[in-house]
N, C-alpha and C positions, 0 to 999 in steps of 0.2 A: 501401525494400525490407525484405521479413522473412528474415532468415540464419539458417540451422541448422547445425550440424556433426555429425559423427558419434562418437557417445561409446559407452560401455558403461557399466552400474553392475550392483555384485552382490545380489541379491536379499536380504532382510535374514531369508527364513525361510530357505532352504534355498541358497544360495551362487550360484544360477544365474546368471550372467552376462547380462544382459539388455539388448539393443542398442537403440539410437534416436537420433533426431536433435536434437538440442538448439538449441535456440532461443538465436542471438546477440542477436535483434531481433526487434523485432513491429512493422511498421506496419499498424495497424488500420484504413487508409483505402484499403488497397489488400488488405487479408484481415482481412475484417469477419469471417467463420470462427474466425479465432484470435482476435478479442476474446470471440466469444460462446461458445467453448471457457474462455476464463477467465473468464466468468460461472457457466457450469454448474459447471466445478470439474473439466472432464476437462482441462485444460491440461496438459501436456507429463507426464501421468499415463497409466498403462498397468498391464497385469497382469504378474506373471511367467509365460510360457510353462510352465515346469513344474509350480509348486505353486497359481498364483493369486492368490501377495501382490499387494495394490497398489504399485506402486512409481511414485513421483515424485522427480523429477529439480529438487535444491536452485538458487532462484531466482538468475538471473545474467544479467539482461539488459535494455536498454534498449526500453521502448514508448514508440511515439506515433501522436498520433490529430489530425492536422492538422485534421480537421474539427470536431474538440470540443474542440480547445485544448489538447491535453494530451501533456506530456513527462516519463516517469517510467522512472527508473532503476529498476532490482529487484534488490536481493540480498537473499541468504538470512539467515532470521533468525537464525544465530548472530553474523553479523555486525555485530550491534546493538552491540556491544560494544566494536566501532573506528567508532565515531559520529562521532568527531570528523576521522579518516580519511577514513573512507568519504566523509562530508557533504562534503567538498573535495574528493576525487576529481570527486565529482558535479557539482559546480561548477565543477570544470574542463571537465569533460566538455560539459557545458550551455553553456560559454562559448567553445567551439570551435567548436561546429555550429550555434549559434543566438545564443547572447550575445554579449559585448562582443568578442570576439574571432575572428567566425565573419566571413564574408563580409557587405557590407552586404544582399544581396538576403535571405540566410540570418536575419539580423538583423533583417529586416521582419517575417517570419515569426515570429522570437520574439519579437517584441511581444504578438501574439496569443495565445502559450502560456503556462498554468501549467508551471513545472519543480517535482517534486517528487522526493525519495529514499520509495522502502520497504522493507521490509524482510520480506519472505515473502510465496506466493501469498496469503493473507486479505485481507493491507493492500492487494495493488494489484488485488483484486475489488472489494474495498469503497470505492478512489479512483474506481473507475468505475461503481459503484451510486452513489456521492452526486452523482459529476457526472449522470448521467441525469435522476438525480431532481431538479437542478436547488441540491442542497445545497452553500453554503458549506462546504470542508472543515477548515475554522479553525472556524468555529462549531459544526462537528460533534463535533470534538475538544472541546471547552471545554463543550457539551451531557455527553459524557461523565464530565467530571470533577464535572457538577453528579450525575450518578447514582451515582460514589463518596460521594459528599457525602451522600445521601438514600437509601440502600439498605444494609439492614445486612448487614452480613459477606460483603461483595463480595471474591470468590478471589484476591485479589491475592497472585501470586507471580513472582519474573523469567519465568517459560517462561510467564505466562497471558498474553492481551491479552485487548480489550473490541471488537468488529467490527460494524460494521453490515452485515446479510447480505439484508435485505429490507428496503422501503419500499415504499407506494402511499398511497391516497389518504387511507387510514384510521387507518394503522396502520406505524411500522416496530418492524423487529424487530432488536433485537441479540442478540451471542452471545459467552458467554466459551470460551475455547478455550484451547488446548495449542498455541502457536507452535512447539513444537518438532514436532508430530506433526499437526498439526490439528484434533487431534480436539476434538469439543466438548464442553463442562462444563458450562453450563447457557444457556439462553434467558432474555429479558428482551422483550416483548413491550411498545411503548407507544402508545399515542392517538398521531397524528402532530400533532394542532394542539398536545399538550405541546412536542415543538420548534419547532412557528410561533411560538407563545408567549415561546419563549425565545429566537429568534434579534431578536426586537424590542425585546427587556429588556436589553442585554450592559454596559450603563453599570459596572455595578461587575464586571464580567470585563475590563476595561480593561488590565491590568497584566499578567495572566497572556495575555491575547491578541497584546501586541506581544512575546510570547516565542514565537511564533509567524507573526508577520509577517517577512516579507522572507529567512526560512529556509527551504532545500528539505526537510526532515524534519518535516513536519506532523502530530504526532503527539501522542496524548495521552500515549506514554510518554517522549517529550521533557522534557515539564511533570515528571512527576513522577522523575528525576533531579535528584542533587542539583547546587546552583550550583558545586559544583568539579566534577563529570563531565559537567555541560553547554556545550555548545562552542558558543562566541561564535555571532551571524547572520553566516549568509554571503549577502550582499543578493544577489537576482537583476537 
């Protein structure tokens, strides 16, 4: 079931208090509504009543989508910053309701699932464009760190990240953005057989890919943390 509570947040142009119901859960198999609300980008997003800011409500909550395999925690992305927290939380959490310590019927069920952590609306649009699309999310990640590799003066900064926002037959398209805000910084448009390409070539991404197996945090800003701020795998 998807749970909501009722909160208030202040409006960040003019003070206005502004009321809504805050999502504890999402099962998107029983309100497909609320997945494709965090496709378009109006997810637990609303205007202020008096002046018309955007106001959205800082990510904190578990999705799943029993029919597509997928279990993903969401917090907000300042919380990137208790990584090594957060990722165990998560994995307790996962290993209560579905993993090694959930009921065995619950336990059948998570065989079937990917469990992943993210960290802001961007990252958990973009875990369910790549599932759609049928993308490896390990090879999507390790795709990206080849475009830091071959793109000059890519905006790397703590608050940017790298997001894939669209894909079809011809073409996806990424975007660097402002994790703290959203907003975006520029677009990167590619041929999609450039990833067919690469997801059949990973022989020498070998090393940097099992730093991304068997961990719920699948992320290309994993990779680039250094080995004393990156926190051991937590096997699922």
């Amino acid at each position: 079931m998807s749970l909501f509570v009722p909160v208030s947040a202040e409006c960040s142009q003019c003070c206005t208090q502004v009321k809504a119901d805050l999502a504890a859960s999402v099962n998107a198999d029983r309100r497909p509504d609320l997945r494709d609300a965090i496709l378009d980008g109006s997810f637990q997003s609303m205007a202020c009543p008096t002046c018309g800011t955007s106001v959205r409500f800082p990510a904190h909550l578990s999705y799943i989508d029993m029919n597509r395999g997928q279990w993903i925690l969401v917090e907000d992305a300042s919380r990137l910053a208790e990584l090594t927290q957060v990722e165990s939380e998560a994995q307790d959490l996962y290993d209560r309701f579905f993993g090694k310590r959930a009921p065995p019927l619950q336990q059948t069920i998570g065989h079937e699932m990917t469990p992943r952590l993210v960290f802001g609306w961007p990252a958990l649009r973009e875990k369910l464009i790549a599932q759609t699309a049928g993308l490896d999310d390990i090879t999507l990640e390790l795709f990206k760190i080849s475009i830091l590799r071959n793109v000059p003066a890519p905006p790397l900064a703590d608050t940017t990240e790298l997001r894939l926002i669209d894909i079809d037959d011809a073409t996806l398209t990424l975007r660097w953005l402002n994790a703290s805000n959203e907003e975006g910084i520029a677009d990167l448009t590619l041929e999609r057989p450039l990833f067919d390409e690469f997801a059949l070539s990973l022989e020498k991404w070998a090393a940097l890919r099992a730093d991304l197996e068997g961990v719920l945090f699948v992320d290309l800003k994993r990779i680039l943390l250094t080995p004393a701020d990156r926190p051991s795998a937590a096997l699922v």
